[in-house]
C-alpha positions in Angstrom: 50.3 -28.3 -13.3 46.9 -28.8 -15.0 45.5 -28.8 -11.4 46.6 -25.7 -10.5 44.8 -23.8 -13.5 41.9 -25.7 -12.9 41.9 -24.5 -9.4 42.7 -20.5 -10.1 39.9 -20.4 -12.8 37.6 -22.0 -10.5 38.5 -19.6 -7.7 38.1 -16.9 -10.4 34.5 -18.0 -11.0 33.4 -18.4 -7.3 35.1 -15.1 -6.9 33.0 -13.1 -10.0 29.7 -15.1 -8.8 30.2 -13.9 -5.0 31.0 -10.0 -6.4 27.4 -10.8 -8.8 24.9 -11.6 -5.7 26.1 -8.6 -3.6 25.4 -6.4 -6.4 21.8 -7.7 -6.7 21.3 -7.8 -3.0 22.4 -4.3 -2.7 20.5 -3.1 -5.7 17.5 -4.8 -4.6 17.7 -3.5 -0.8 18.3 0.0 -1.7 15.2 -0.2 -4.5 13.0 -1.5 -1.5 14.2 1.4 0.5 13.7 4.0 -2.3 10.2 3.3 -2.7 7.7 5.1 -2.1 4.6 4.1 0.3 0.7 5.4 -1.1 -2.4 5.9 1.3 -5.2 3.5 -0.6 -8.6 4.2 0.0 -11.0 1.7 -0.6 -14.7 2.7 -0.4 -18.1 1.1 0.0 -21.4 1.9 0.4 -24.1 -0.9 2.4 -26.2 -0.5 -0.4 -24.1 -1.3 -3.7 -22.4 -3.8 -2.0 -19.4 -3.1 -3.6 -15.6 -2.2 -3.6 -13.6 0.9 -4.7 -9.8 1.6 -4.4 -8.1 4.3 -5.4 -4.6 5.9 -4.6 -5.1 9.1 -2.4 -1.3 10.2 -1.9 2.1 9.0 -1.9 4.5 9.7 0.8 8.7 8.9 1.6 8.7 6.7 4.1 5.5 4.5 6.1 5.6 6.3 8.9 4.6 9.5 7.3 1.9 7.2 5.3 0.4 6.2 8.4 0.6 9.8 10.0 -1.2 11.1 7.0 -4.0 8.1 7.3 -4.2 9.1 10.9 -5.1 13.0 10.1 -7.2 11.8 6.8 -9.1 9.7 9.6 -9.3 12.9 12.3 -10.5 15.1 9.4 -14.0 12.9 9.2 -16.8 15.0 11.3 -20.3 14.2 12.1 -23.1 16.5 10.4 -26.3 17.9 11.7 -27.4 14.4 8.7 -24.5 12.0 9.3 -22.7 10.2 12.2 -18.9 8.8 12.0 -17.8 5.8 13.5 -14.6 5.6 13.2 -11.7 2.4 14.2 -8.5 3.8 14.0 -6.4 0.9 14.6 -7.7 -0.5 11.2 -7.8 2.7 9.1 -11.6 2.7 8.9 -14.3 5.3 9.3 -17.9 5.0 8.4 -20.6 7.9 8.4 -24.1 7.5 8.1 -26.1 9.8 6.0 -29.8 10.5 7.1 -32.1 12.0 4.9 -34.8 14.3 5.7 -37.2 11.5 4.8 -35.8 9.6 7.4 -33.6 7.2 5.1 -30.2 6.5 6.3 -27.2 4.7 4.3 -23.5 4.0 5.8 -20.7 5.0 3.8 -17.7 3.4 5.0 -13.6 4.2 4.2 -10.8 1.9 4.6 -7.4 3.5 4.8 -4.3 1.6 4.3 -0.2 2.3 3.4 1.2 0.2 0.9 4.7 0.3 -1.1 4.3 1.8 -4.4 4.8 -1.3 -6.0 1.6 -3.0 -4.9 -1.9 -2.4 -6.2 -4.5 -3.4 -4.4 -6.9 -3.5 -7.2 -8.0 -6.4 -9.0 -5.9 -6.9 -12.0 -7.7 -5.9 -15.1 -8.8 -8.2 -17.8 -8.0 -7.9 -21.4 -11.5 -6.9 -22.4 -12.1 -4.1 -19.8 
């Protein structure tokens, strides 16, 4: 008779453990599904040789992320002073300034969709 108590209680616990994961899978998939997805743009210029990001807008879903990176991308026009290159497939444009010295610098843009839960900065020290 023991056995059989044994048995139930452990069937109990199997049970309430079973019901426990399906409520974190479920929360968990419909909290990756809620989130939001944010155009990044990361800058640079040839001469400071260095790297800028910075969240330009947030959209529902990635597809209208990437549709907005795609007219972001379309909205870039060359200048009697500056030419665009641009690389769609990677998000990228890059315009060249000319001054009326004859001095010319490249600006370029990186566009990219990420979920609104990743930051593609460098995390931040204590001291900054």
């Amino acid at each position: 008779m023991p056995r059989a108590g044994w048995r139930q209680r452990r069937s109990t616990t199997v049970t309430m453990l079973l019901a426990a994961i399906l409520v974190v899978l479920f929360s968990a998939s419909s909290t990756v599904a809620a989130c939001a997805w944010v155009v990044w743009q990361q800058s640079t210029t040839a001469s400071a040789r260095g790297l800028d990001a910075d969240p330009v807008a947030a959209h529902p879903t990635k597809q209208e992320c990437e549709q907005a990176i795609s007219a972001i991308l379309r909205s870039f026009a060359p200048t009697q002073t500056s030419a665009v290159a641009k690389e769609p497939s990677r998000g990228e444009v890059y315009v060249t300034h000319t001054s009326a010295n004859g001095e010319s610098w490249t600006h370029g843009f990186r566009y990219v969709c990420l979920p609104d839960t990743v930051d593609p900065r460098a995390p931040k020290s204590a001291g900054r």
